[in-house]
N, C-alpha and C positions, 0 to 999 in steps of 0.2 A: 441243404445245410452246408457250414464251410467248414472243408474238410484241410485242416491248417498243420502239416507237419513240422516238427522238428527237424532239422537237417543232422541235430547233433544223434537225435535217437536215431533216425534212418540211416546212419550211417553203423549204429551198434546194430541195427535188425541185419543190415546187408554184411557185417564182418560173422555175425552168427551163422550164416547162411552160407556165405564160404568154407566155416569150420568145418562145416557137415559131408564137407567131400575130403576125403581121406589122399589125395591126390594133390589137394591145391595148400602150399605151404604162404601163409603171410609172414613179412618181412617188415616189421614196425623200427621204425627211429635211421632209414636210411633214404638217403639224398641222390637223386638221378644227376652225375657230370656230365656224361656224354653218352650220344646214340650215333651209335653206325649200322644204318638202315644197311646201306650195303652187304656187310658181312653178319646181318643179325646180330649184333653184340652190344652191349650196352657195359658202360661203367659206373657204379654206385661207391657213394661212400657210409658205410653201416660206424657199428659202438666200435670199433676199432681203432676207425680216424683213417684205414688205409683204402687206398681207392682199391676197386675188385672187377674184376673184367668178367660180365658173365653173358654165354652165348644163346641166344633164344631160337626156338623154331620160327620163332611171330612175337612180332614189337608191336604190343597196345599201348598205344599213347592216350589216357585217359588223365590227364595232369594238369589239367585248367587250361584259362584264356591264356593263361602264360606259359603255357606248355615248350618245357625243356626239348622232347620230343619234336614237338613241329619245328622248332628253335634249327633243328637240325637239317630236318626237310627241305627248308627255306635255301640252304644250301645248294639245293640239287637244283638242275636245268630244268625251265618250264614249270617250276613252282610257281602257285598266285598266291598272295597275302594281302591281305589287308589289315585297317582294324579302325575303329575309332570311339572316341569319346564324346560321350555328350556333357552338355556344360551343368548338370544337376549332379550331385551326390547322395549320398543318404548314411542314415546315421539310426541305430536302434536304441532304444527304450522302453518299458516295459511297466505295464498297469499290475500291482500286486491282487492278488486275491483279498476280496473283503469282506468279512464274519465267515471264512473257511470257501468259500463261493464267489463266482463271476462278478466283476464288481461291473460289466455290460453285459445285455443279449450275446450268448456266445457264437449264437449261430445266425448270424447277421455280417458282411465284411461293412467293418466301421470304417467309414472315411471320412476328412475333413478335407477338403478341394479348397485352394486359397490362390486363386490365379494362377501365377507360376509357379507352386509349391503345393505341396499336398502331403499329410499326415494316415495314415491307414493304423487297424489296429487287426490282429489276427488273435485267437484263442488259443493254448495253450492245455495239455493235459490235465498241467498242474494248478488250474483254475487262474493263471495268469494270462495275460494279452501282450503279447510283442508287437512295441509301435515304429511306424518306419515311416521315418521324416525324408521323405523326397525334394532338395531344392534346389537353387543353382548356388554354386561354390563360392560367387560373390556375396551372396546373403550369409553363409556358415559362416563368412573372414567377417561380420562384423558384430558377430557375439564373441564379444572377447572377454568377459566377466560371468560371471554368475547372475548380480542385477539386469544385464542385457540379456539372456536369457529367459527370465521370469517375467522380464518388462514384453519380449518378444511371445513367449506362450499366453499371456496376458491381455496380448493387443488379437491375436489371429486364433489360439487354441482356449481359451480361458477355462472351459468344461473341463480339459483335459489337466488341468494341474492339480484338483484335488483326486483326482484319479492315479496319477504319478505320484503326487505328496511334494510337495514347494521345496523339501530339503533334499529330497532323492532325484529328481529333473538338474536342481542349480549343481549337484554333483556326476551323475552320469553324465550327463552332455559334452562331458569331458573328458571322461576314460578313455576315448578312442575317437580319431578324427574322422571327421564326413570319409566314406568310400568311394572311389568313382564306381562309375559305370562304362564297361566298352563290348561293345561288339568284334566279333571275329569273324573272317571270310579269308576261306582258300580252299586249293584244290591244287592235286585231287590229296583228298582225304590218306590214299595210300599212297605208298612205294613198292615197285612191283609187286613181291609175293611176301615181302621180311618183316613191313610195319604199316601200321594203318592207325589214325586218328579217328576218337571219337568222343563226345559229347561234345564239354564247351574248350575243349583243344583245337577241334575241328571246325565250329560254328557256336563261338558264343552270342547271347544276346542279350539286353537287358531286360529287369525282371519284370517288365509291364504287361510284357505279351503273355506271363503265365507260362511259355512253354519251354522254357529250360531244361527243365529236367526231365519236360516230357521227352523233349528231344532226342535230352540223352539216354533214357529207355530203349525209346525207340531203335537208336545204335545197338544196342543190346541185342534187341527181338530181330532185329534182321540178321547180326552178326550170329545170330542161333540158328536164327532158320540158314542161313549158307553151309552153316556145320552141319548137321543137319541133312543138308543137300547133298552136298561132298563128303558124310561121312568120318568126318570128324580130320580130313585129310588134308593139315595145314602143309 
């Protein structure tokens, strides 16, 4: 069966799950300006507006592909970075629930493959399917109306517009521009003993491989088990 999360709920089950340690305080609505790996400290700016200098035992850089964090790493001798772009985008969309129920098989990954572009559809708790149009950035720049649109779903997806609805497709398509996609590479992951990167700060990739976020798990489970090892003794 396909097992298709939310990122938005998975992100409410893992702030639930921090709550439950009476130990770890979260910090909502504040902005990372600068990391000094060297001296462990970091400056944020919170609801106040003023910047705050605060010093850590251990800097987790857990901040995306765009990681302010590594941003700083990059700085030090003998850092490697890389990154890049590939020339497709993507862009979401979403099939409504129809008579209270899945308007396809839910436990099936729906794909439309179309040469150099491709449409997938994933299932949704809320008996919805989040659709993700994968293409290159030059085919996005030439739907520039609503009719180019409908004329394009028309010619390659045709199934898929009464599934979308003709008026909700020629309007979302447009709420928010195609995404890129980039991968990330470097090393090493830490600085001595003060900050370490991980998930897609450390190694982003794009979503074909599936393994994203296992990856970033994975950082997880090994960064436990070293604690774990050395007893909790950053």
């Amino acid at each position: 069966y396909i097992l298709s999360i939310s990122r938005e709920n998975l992100n409410k089950d893992l702030l639930t799950a921090v709550e439950k340690y009476p130990n770890a305080k979260v910090h909502f609505g504040h902005r990372l300006l600068k990391c000094n790996p060297e001296e462990g400290m970091i400056t944020v700016l919170g609801h106040e507006n003023v910047p705050k200098d605060v010093t850590c035992d251990l800097i987790v850089g857990c901040d995306g592909a765009y990681s302010t964090v590594r941003t700083h790493l990059m700085k030090k001798p003998r850092f490697d970075y890389s990154q890049q772009y590939i020339p497709h985008g993507f862009m979401e969309l979403t099939i409504p629930p129809k008579n209270g129920d899945y308007a396809m098989e839910p436990n099936y990954l729906h794909i439309w493959p179309r040469d150099t572009f491709m449409m997938i559809a994933l299932p949704n708790m809320n008996k919805s399917f989040t659709c993700t149009l994968f293409m290159p950035f030059e085919e996005f720049e030439k739907l520039l109306t609503s009719s180019d649109v409908l004329n394009f779903f028309q010619k390659y997806f045709p199934d898929s517009i009464p599934l979308i609805g003709k008026q909700t497709l020629a309007q979302d398509f447009f709420l928010l521009p195609a995404q890129p996609m980039i991968s990330v590479k470097c090393s090493s992951f830490h600085f001595k003993s003060h900050c370490v990167l991980m998930g897609d700060a450390a190694h982003a990739i794009v979503p074909f491989f599936g393994q994203g976020m296992n990856a970033g798990f994975e950082d997880c489970l090994v960064f436990d088990e070293l604690m774990d090892k050395f007893n909790n003794d950053l």
